[in-house]
C-alpha positions in Angstrom: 0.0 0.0 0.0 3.0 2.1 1.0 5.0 1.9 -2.8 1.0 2.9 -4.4 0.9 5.9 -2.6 4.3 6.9 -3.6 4.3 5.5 -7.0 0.8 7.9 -7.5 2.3 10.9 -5.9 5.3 10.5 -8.4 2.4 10.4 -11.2 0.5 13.5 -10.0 3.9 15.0 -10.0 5.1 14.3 -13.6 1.6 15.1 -14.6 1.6 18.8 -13.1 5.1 19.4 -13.8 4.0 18.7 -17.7 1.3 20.4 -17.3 3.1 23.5 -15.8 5.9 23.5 -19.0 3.6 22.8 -21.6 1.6 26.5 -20.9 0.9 28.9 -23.7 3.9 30.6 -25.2 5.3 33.6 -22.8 5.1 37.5 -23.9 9.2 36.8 -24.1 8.5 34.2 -26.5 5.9 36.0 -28.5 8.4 39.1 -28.9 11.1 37.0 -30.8 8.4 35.7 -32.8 7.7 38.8 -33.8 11.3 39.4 -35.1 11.2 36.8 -36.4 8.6 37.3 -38.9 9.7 41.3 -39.3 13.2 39.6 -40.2 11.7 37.3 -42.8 9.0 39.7 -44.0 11.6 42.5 -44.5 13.9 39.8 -46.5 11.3 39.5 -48.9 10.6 42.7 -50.0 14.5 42.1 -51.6 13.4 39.0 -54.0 14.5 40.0 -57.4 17.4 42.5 -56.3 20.4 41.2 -57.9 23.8 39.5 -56.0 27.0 41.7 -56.3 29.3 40.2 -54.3 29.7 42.9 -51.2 26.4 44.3 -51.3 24.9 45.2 -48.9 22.3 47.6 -50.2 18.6 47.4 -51.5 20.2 48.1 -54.9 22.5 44.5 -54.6 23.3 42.2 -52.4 25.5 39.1 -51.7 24.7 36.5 -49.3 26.1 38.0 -46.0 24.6 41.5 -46.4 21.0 40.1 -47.4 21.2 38.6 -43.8 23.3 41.8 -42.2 20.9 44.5 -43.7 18.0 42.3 -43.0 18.8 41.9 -39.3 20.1 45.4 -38.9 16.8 47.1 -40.6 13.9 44.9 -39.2 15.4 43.7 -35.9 18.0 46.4 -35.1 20.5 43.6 -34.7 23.8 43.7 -36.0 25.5 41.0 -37.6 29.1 41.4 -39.9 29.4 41.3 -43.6 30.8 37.8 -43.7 28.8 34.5 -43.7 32.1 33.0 -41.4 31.8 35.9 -39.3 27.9 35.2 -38.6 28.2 31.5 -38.3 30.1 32.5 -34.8 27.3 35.0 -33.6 24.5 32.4 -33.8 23.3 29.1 -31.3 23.5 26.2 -33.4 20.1 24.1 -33.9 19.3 20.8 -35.1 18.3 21.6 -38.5 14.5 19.9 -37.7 14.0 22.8 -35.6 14.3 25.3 -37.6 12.2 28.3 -37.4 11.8 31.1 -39.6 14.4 34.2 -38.9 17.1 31.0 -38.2 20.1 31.4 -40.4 21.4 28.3 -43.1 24.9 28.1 -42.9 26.9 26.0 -46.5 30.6 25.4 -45.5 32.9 22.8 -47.0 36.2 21.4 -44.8 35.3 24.2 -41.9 35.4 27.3 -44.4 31.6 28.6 -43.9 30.9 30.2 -47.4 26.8 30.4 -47.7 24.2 31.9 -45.0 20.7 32.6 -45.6 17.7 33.3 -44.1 15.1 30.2 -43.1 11.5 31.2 -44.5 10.3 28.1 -42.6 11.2 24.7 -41.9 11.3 24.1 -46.3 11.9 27.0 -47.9 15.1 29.9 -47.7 15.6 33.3 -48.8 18.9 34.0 -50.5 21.2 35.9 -52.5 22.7 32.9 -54.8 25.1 33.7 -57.1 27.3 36.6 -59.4 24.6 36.5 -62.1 21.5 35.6 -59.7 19.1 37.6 -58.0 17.9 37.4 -54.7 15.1 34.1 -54.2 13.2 31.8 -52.2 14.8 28.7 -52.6 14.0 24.9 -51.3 15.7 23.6 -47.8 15.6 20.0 -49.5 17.5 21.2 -52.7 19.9 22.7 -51.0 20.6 21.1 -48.1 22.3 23.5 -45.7 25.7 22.3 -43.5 24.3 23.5 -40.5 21.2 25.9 -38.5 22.1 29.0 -36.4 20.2 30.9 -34.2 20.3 34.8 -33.8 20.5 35.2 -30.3 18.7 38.3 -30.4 19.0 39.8 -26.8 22.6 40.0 -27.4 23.2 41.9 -30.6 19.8 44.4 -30.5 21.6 48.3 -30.2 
């Protein structure tokens, strides 16, 4: 009778600690949502602008300063002019957790040479190539290296 009792009071435990985690989203959580979608909706207003590699203007853009003036102009976070550079300012996720506003990272042998910017958990926005223009693209074409996170407490001015 003794082990029921404690086995059920380990039950009702579990079950109101789950309960207690698995609440509605917080304000906190709504709020980088919000970025989130400001950083992806502000990337698209950009499809069609063509690459030039060290753009970083609405006139032309390479990879890098799609994401930099992205994040600077709808999130007021700053992040370099260098995919390398914003591989090492971001919280690497498991790639089936991406979210949209999470960065896609290409690199070959350690040398990070693509970023762009998740749309969801299937589709991208980037600047491609000299020649391209900037696009929505297909996670499962592409298949990015690895997932970052903008931690976006830490680089909002």
């Amino acid at each position: 009778m003794h082990i029921k009792k404690i086995i059920l009071a380990l039950l009702l435990t579990v079950t109101v600690f789950t309960a207690i985690n698995s609440v509605a989203p917080t304000t906190a959580d709504a709020a980088v949502t919000v970025h989130r979608m400001k950083v992806v909706h502000y990337a698209e207003k950009f499809i069609g602008t063509p690459y030039v590699l060290g753009g970083m203007s609405r006139r032309s853009f390479d990879c890098s300063g799609l994401v930099a003036y992205t994040f600077e102009h709808a999130a007021h976070i700053y992040l370099p002019h260098k995919a390398a550079r914003q591989a090492r300012m971001v919280k690497h996720i498991k790639r089936s957790n991406v979210k949209a506003g999470d960065l896609l990272f290409w690199s070959h042998y350690g040398y990070v040479y693509h970023v762009a910017i998740a749309i969801s958990h299937a589709q991208f926005i980037q600047a491609p190539e000299p020649g391209g223009r900037v696009e929505i693209s297909t996670i499962s074409q592409w298949h990015p290296s690895f997932v970052g996170r903008v931690r976006h407490h830490a680089y909002v001015y």
